[in-house]
PDB file of the backbone (N, CA, C, O) and the ligand in Angstrom, with CONECT records:
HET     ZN  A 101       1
ATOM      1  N   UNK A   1      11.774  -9.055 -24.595  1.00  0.00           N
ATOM      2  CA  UNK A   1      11.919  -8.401 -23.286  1.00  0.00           C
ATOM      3  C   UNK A   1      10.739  -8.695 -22.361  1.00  0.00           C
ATOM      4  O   UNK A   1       9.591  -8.818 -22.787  1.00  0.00           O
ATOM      5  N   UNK A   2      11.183  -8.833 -20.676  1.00  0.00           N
ATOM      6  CA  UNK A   2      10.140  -9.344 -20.182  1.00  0.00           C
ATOM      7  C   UNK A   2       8.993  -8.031 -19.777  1.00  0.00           C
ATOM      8  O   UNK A   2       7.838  -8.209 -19.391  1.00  0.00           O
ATOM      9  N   UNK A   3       9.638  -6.772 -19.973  1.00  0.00           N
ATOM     10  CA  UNK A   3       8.559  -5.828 -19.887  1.00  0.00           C
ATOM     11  C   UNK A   3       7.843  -5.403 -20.017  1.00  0.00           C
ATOM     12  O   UNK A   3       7.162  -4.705 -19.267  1.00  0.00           O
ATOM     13  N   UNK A   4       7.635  -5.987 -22.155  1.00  0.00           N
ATOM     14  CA  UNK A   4       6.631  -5.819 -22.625  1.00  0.00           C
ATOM     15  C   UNK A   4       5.243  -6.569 -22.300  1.00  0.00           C
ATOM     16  O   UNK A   4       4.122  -6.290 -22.725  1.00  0.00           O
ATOM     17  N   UNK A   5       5.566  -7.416 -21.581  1.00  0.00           N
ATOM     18  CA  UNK A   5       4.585  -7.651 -21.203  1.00  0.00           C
ATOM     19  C   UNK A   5       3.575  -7.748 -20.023  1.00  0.00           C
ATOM     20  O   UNK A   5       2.474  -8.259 -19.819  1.00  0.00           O
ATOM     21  N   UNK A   6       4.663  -6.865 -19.218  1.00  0.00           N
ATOM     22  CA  UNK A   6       3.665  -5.969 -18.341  1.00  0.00           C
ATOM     23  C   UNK A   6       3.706  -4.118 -18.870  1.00  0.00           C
ATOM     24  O   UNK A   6       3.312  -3.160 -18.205  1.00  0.00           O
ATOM     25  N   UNK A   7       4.053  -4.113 -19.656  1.00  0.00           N
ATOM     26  CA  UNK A   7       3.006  -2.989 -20.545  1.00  0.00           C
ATOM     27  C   UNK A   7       1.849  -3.026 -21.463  1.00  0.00           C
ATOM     28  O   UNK A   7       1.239  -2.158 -22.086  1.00  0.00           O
ATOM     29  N   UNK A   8       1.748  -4.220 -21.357  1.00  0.00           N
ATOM     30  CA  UNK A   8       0.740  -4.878 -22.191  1.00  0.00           C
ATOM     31  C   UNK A   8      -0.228  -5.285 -21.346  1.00  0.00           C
ATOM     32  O   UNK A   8      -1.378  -4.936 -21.615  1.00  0.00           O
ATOM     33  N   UNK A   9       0.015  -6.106 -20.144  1.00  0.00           N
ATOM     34  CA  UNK A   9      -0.970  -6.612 -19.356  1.00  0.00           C
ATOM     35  C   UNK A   9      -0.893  -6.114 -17.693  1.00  0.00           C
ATOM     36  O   UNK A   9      -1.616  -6.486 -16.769  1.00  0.00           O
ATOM     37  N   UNK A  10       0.186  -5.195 -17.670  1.00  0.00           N
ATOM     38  CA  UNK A  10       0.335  -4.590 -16.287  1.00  0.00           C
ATOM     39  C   UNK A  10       1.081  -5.584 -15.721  1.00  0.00           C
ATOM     40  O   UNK A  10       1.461  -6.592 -16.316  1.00  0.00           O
ATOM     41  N   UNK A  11       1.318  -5.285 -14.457  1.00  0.00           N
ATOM     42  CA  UNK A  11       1.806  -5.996 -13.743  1.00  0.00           C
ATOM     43  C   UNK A  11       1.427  -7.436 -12.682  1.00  0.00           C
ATOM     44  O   UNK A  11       0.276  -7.374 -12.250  1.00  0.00           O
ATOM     45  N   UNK A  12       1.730  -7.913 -12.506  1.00  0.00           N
ATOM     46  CA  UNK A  12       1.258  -9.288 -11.969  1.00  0.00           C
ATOM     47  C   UNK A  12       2.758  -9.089 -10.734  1.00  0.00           C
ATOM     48  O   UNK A  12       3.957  -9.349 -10.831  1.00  0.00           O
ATOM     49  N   UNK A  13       1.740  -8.400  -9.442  1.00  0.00           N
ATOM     50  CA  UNK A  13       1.840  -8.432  -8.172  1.00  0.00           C
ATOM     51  C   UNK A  13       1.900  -9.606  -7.310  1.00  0.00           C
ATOM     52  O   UNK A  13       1.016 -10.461  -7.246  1.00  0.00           O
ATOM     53  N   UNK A  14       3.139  -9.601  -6.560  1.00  0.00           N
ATOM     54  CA  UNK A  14       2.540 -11.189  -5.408  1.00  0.00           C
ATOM     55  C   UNK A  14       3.296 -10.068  -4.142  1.00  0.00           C
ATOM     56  O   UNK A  14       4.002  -9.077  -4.327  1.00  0.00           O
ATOM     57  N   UNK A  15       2.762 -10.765  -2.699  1.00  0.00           N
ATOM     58  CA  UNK A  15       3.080 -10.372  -1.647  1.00  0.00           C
ATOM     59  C   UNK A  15       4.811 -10.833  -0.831  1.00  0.00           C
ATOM     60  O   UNK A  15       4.890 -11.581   0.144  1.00  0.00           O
ATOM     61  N   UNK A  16       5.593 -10.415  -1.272  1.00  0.00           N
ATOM     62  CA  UNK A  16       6.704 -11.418  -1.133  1.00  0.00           C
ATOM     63  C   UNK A  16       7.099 -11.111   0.723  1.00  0.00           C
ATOM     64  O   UNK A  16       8.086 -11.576   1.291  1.00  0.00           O
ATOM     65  N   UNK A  17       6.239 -10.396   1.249  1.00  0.00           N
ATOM     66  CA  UNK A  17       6.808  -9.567   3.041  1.00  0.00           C
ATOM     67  C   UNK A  17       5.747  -9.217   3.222  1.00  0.00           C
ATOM     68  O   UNK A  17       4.957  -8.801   2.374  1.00  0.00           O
ATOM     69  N   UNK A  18       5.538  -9.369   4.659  1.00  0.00           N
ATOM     70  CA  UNK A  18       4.305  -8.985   5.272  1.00  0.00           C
ATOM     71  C   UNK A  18       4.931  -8.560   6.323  1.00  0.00           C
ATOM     72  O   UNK A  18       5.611  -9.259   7.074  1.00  0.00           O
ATOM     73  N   UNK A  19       4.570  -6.502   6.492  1.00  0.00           N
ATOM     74  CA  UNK A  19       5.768  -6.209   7.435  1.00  0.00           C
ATOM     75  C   UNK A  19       4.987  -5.863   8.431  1.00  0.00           C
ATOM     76  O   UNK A  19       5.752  -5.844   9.395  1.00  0.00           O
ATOM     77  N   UNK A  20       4.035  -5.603   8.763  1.00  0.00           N
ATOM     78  CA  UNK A  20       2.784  -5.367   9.558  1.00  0.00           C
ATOM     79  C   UNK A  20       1.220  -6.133   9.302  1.00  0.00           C
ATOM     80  O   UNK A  20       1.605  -6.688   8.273  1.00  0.00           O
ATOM     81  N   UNK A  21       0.582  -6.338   9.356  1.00  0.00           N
ATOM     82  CA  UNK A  21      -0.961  -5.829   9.243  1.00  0.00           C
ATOM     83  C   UNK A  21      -0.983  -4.986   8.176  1.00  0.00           C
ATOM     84  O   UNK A  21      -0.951  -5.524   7.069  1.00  0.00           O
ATOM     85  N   UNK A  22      -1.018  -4.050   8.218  1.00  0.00           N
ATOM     86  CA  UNK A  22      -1.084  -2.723   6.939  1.00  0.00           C
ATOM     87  C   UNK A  22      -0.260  -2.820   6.053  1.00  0.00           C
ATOM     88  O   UNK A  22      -0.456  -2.545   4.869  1.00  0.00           O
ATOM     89  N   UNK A  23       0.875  -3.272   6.600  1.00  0.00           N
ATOM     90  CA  UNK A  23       2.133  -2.727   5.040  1.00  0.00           C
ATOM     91  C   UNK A  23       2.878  -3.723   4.380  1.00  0.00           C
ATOM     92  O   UNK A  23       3.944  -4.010   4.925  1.00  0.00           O
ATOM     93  N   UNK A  24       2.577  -4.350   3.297  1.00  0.00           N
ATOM     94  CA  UNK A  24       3.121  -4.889   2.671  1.00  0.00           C
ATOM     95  C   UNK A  24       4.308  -5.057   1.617  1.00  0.00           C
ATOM     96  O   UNK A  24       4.274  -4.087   0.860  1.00  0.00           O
ATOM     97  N   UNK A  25       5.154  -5.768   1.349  1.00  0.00           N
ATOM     98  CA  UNK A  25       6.071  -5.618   0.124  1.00  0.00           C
ATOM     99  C   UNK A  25       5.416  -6.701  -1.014  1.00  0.00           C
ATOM    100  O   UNK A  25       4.996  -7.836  -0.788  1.00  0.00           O
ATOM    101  N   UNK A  26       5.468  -5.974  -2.316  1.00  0.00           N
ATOM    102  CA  UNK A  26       5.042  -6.795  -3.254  1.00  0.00           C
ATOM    103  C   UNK A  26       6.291  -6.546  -4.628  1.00  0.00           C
ATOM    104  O   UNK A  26       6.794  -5.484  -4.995  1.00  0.00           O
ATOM    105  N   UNK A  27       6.475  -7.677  -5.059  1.00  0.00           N
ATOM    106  CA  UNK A  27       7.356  -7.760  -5.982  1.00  0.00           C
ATOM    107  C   UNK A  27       6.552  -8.331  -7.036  1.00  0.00           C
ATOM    108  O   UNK A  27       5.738  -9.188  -6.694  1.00  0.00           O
ATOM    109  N   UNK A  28       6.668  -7.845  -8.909  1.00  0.00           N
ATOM    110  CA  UNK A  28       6.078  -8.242 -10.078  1.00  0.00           C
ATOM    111  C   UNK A  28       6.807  -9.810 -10.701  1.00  0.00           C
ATOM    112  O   UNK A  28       7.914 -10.030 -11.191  1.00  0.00           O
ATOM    113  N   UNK A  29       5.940 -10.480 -10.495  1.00  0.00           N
ATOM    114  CA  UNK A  29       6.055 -12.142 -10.670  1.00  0.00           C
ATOM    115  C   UNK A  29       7.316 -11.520 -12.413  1.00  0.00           C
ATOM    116  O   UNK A  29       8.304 -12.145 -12.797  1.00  0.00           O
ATOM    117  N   UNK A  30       6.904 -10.536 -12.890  1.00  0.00           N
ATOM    118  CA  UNK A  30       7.265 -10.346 -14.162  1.00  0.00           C
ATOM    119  C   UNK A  30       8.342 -10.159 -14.411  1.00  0.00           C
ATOM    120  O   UNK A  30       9.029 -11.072 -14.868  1.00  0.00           O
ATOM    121  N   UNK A  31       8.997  -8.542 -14.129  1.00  0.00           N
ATOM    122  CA  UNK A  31      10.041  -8.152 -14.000  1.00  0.00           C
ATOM    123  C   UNK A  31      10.427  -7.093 -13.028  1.00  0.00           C
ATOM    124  O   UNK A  31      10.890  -5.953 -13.063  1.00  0.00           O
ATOM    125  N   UNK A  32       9.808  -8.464 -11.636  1.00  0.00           N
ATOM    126  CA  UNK A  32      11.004  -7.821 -10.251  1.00  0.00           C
ATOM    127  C   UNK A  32      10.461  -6.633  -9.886  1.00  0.00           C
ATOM    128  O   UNK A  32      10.934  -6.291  -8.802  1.00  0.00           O
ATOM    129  N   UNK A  33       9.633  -5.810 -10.336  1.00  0.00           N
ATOM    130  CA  UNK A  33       9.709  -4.429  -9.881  1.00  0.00           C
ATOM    131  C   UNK A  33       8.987  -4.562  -8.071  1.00  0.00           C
ATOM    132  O   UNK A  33       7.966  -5.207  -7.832  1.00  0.00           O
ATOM    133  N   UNK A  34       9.448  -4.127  -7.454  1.00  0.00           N
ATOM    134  CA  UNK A  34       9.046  -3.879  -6.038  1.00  0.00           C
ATOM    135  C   UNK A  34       8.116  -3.009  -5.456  1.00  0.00           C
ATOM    136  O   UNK A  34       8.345  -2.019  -6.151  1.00  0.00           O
ATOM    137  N   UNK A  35       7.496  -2.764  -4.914  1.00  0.00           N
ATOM    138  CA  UNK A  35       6.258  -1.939  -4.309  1.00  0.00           C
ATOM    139  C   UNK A  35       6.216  -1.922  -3.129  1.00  0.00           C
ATOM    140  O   UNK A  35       6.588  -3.018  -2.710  1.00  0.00           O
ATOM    141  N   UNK A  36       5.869  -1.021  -2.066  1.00  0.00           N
ATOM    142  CA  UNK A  36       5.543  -1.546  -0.725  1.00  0.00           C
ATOM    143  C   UNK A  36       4.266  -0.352  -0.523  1.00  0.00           C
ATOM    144  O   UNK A  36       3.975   0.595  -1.254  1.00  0.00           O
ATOM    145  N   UNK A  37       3.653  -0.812   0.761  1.00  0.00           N
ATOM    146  CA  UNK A  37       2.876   0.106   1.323  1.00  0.00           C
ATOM    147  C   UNK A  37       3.175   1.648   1.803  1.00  0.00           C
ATOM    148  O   UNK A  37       3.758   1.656   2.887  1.00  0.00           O
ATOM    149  N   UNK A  38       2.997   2.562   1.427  1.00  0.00           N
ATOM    150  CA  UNK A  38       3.209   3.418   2.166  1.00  0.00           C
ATOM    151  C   UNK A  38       2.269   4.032   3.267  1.00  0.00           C
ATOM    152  O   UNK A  38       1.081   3.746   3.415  1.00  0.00           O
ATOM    153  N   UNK A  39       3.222   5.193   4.237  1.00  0.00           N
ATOM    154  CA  UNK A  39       2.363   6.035   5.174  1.00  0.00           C
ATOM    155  C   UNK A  39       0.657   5.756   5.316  1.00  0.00           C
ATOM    156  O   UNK A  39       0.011   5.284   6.252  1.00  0.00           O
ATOM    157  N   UNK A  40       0.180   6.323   3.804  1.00  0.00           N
ATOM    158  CA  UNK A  40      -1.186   7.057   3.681  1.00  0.00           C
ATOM    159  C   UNK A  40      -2.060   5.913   3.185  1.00  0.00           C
ATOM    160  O   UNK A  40      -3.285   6.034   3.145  1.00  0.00           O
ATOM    161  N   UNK A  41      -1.275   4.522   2.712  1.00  0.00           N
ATOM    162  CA  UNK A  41      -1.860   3.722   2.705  1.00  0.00           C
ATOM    163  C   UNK A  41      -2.203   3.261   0.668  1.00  0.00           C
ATOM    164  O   UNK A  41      -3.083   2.539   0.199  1.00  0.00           O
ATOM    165  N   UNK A  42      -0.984   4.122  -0.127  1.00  0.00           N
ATOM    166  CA  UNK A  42      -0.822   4.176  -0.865  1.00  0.00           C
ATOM    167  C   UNK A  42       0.051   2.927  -1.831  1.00  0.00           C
ATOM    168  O   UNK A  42       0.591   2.056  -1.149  1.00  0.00           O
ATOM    169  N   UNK A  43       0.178   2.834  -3.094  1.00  0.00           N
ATOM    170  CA  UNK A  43       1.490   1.591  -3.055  1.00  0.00           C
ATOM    171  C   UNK A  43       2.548   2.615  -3.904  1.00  0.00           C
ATOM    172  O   UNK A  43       2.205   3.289  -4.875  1.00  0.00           O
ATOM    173  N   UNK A  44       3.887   2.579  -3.325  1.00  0.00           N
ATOM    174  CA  UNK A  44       4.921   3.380  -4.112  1.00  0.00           C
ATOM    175  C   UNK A  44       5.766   2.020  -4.141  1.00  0.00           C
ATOM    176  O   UNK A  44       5.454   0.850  -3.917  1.00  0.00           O
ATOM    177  N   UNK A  45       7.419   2.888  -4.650  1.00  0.00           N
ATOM    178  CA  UNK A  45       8.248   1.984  -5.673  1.00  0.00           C
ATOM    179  C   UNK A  45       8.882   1.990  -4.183  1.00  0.00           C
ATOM    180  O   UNK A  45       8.841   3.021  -3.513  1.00  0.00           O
ATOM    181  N   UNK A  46       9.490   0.761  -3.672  1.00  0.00           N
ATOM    182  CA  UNK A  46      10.125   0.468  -2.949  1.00  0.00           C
ATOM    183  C   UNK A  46      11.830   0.117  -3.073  1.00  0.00           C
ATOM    184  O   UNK A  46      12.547  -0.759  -3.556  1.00  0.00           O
ATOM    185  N   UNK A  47      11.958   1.309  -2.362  1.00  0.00           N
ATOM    186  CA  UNK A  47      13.274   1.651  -2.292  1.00  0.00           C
ATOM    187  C   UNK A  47      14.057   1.822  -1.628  1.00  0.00           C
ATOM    188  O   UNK A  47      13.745   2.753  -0.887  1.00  0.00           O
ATOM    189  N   UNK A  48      15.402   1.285  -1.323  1.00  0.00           N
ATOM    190  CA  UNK A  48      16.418   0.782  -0.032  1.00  0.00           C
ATOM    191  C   UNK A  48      15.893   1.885   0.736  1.00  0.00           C
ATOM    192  O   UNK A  48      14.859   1.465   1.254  1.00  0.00           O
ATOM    193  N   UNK A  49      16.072   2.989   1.043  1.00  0.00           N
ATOM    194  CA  UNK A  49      15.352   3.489   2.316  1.00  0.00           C
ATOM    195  C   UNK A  49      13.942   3.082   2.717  1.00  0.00           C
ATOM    196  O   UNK A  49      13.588   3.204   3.890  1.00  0.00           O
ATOM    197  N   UNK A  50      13.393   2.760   2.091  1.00  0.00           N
ATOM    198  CA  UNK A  50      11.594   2.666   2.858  1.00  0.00           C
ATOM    199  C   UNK A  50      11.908   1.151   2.965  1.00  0.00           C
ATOM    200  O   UNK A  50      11.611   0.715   4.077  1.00  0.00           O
ATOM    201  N   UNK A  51      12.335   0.391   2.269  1.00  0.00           N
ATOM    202  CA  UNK A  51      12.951  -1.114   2.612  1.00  0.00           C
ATOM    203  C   UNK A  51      13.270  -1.471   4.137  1.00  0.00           C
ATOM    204  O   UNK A  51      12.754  -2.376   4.793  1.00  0.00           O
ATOM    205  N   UNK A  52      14.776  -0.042   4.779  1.00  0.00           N
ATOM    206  CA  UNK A  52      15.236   0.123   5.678  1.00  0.00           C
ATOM    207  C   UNK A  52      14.114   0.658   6.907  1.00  0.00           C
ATOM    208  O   UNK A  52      14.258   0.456   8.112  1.00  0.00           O
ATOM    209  N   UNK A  53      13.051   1.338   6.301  1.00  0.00           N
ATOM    210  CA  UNK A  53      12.001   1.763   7.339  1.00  0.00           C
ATOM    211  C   UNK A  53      11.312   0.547   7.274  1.00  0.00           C
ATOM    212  O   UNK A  53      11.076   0.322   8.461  1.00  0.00           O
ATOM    213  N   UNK A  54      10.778  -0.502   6.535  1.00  0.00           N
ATOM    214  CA  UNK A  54      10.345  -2.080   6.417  1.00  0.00           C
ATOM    215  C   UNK A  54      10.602  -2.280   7.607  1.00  0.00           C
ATOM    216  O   UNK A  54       9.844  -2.029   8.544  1.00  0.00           O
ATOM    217  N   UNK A  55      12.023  -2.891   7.696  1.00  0.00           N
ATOM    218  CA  UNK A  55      12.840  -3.752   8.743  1.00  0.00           C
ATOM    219  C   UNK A  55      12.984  -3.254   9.547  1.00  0.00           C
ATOM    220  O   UNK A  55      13.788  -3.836  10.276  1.00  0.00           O
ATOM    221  N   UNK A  56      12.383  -1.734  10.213  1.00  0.00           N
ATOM    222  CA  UNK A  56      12.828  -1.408  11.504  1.00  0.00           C
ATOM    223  C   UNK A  56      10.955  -1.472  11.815  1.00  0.00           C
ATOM    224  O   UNK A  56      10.524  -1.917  12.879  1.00  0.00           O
ATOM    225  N   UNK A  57      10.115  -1.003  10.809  1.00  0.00           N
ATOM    226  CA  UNK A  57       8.569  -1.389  11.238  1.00  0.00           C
ATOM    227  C   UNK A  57       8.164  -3.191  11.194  1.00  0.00           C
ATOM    228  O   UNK A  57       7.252  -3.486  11.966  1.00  0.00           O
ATOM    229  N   UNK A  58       8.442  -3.740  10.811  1.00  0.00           N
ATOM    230  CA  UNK A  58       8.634  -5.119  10.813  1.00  0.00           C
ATOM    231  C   UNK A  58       9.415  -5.770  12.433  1.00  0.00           C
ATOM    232  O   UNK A  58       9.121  -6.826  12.993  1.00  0.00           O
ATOM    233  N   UNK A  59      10.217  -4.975  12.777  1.00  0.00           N
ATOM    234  CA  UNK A  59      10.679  -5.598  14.355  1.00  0.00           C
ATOM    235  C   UNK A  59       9.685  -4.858  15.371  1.00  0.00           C
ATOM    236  O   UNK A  59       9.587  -5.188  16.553  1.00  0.00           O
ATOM    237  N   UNK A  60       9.093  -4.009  14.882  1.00  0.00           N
ATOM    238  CA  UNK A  60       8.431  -3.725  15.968  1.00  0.00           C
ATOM    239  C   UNK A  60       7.380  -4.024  16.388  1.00  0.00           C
ATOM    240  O   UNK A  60       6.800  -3.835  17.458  1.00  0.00           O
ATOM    241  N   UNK A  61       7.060  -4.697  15.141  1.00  0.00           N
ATOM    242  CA  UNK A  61       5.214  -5.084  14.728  1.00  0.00           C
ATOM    243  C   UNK A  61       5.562  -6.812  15.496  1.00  0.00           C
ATOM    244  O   UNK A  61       4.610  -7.458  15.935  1.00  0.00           O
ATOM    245  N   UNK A  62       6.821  -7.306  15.552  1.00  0.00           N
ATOM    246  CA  UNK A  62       7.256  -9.064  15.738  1.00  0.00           C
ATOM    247  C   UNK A  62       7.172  -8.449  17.566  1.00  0.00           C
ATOM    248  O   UNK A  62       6.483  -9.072  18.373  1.00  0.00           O
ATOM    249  N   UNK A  63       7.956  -7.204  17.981  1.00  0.00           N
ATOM    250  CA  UNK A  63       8.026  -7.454  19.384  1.00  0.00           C
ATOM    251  C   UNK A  63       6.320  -6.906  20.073  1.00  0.00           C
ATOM    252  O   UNK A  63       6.045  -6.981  21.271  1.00  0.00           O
ATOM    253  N   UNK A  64       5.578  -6.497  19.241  1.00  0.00           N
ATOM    254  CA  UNK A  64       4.715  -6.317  20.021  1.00  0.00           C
ATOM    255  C   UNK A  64       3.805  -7.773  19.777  1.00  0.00           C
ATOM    256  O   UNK A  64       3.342  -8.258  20.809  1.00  0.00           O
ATOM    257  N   UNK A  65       3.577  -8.349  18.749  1.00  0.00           N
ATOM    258  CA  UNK A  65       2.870  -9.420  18.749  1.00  0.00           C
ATOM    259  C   UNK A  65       3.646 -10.177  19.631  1.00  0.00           C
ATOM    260  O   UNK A  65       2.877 -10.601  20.494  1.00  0.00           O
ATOM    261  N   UNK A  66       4.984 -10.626  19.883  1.00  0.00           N
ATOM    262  CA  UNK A  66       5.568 -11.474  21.224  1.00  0.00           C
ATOM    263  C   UNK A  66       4.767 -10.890  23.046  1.00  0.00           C
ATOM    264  O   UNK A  66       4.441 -11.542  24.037  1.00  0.00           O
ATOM    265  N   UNK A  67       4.728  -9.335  22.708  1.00  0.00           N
ATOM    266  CA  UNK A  67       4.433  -8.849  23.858  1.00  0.00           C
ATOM    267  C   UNK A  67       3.008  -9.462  24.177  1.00  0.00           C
ATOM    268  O   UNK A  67       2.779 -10.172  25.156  1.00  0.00           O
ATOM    269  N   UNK A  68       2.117  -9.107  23.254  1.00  0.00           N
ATOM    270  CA  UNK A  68       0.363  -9.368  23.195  1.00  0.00           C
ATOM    271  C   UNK A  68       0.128 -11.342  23.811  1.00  0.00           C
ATOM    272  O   UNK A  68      -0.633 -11.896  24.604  1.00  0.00           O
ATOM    273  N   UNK A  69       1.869 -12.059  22.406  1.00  0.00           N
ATOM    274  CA  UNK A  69       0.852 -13.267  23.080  1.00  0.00           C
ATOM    275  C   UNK A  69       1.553 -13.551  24.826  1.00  0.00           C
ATOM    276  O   UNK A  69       0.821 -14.212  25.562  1.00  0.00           O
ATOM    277  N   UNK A  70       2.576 -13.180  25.276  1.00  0.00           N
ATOM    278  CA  UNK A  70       3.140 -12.847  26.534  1.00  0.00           C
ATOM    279  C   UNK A  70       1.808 -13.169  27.426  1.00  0.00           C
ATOM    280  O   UNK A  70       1.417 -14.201  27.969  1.00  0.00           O
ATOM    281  N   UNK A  71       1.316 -11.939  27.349  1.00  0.00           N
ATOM    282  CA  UNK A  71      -0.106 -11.182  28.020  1.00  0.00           C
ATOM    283  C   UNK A  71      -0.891 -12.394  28.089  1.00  0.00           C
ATOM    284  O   UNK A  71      -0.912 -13.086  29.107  1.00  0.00           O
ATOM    285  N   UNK A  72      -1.731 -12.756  26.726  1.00  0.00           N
ATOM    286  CA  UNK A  72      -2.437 -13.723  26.167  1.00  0.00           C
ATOM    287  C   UNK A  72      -2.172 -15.099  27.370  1.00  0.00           C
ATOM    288  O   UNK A  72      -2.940 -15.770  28.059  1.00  0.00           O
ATOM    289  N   UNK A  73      -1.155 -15.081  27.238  1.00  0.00           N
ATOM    290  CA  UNK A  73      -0.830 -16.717  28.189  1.00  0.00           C
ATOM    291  C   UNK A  73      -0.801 -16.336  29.773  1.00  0.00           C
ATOM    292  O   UNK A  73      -1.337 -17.148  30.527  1.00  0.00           O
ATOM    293  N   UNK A  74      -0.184 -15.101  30.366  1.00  0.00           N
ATOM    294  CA  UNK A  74      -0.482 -15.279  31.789  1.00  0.00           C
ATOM    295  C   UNK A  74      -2.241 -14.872  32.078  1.00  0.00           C
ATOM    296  O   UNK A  74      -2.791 -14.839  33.178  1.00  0.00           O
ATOM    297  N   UNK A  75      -2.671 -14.679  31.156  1.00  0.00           N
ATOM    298  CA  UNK A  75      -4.142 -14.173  31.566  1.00  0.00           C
ATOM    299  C   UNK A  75      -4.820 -15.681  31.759  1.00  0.00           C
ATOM    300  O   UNK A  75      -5.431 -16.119  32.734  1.00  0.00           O
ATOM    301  N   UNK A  76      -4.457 -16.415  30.314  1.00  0.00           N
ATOM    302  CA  UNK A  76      -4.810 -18.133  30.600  1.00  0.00           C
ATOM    303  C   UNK A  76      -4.398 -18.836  31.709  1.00  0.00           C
ATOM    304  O   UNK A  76      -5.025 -19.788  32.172  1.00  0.00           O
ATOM    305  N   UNK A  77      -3.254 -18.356  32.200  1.00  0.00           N
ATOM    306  CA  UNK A  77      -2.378 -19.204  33.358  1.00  0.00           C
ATOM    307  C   UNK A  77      -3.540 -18.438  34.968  1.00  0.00           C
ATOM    308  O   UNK A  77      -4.121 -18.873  35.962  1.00  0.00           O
ATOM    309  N   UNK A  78      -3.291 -17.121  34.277  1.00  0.00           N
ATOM    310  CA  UNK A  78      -4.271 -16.999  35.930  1.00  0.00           C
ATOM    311  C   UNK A  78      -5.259 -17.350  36.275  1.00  0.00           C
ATOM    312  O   UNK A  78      -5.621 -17.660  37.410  1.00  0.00           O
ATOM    313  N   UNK A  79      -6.024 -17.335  34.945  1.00  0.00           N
ATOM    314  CA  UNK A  79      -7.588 -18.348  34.768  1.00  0.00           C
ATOM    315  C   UNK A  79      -7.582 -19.604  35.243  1.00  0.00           C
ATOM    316  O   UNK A  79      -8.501 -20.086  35.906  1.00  0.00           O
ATOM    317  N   UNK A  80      -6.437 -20.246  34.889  1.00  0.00           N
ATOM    318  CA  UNK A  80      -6.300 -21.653  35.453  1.00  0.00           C
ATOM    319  C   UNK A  80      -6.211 -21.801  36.878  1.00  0.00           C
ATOM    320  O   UNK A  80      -6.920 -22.487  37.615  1.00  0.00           O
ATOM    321  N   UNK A  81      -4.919 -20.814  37.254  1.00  0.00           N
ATOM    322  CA  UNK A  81      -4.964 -20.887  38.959  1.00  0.00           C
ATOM    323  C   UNK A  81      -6.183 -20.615  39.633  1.00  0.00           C
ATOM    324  O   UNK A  81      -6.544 -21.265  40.615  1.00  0.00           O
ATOM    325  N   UNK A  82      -6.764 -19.775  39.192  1.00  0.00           N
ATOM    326  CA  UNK A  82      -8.345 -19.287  39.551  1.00  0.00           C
ATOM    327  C   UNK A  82      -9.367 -20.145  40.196  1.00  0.00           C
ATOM    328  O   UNK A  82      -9.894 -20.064  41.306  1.00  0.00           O
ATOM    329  N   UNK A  83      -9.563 -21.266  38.899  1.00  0.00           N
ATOM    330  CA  UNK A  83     -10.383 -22.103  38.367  1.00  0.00           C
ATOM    331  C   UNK A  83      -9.999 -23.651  39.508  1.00  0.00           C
ATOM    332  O   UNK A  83     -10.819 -24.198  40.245  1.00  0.00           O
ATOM    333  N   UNK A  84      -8.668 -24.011  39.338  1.00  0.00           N
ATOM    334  CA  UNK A  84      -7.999 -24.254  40.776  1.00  0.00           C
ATOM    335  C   UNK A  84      -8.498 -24.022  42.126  1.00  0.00           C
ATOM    336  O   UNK A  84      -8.859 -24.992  42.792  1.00  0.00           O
ATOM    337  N   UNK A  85      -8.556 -22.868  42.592  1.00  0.00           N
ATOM    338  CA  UNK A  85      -8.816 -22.522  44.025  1.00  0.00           C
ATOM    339  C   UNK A  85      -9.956 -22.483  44.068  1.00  0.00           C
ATOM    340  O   UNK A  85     -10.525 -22.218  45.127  1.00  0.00           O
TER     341      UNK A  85
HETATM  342 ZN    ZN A 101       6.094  -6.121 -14.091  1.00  0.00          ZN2+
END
């Protein structure tokens, strides 16, 4: 069984989602078990609801980084016109 041997040696974590900055999903290279970040900054068992809170914190974390580099480029563009006149 592949369990025994993360009762033996724990688990062997990889990052399979990166849903923010802060919150991650990690799945056991071993046997599959899932994890994500929680609230307080804790790791719990990740489970179709906090999955479902994932994918709705995950679109929000994609539209604000679209928003930031938005920003990012007309600030460069006005610099340029600037630099221009
Ligand atoms: Zn495991």
């Amino acid at each position: 069984m592949k369990n025994i041997h993360c009762m033996v040696f724990g688990h062997d974590f990889k990052v399979t989602r990166n849903v923010t900055y802060h919150v991650k999903e990690y799945a056991c290279k071993t046997c599959k078990k899932q994890l994500t970040t929680s609230g307080n900054g804790n790791l719990i068992e990740l489970t179709p609801k906090f999955k479902e809170i994932n994918d709705v914190l995950e679109r929000i974390h994609h539209k604000r980084i679209l928003r930031i580099k938005k920003l990012k480029e007309n600030q460069i563009e006005q610099k340029a016109k600037l630099q221009i006149a």
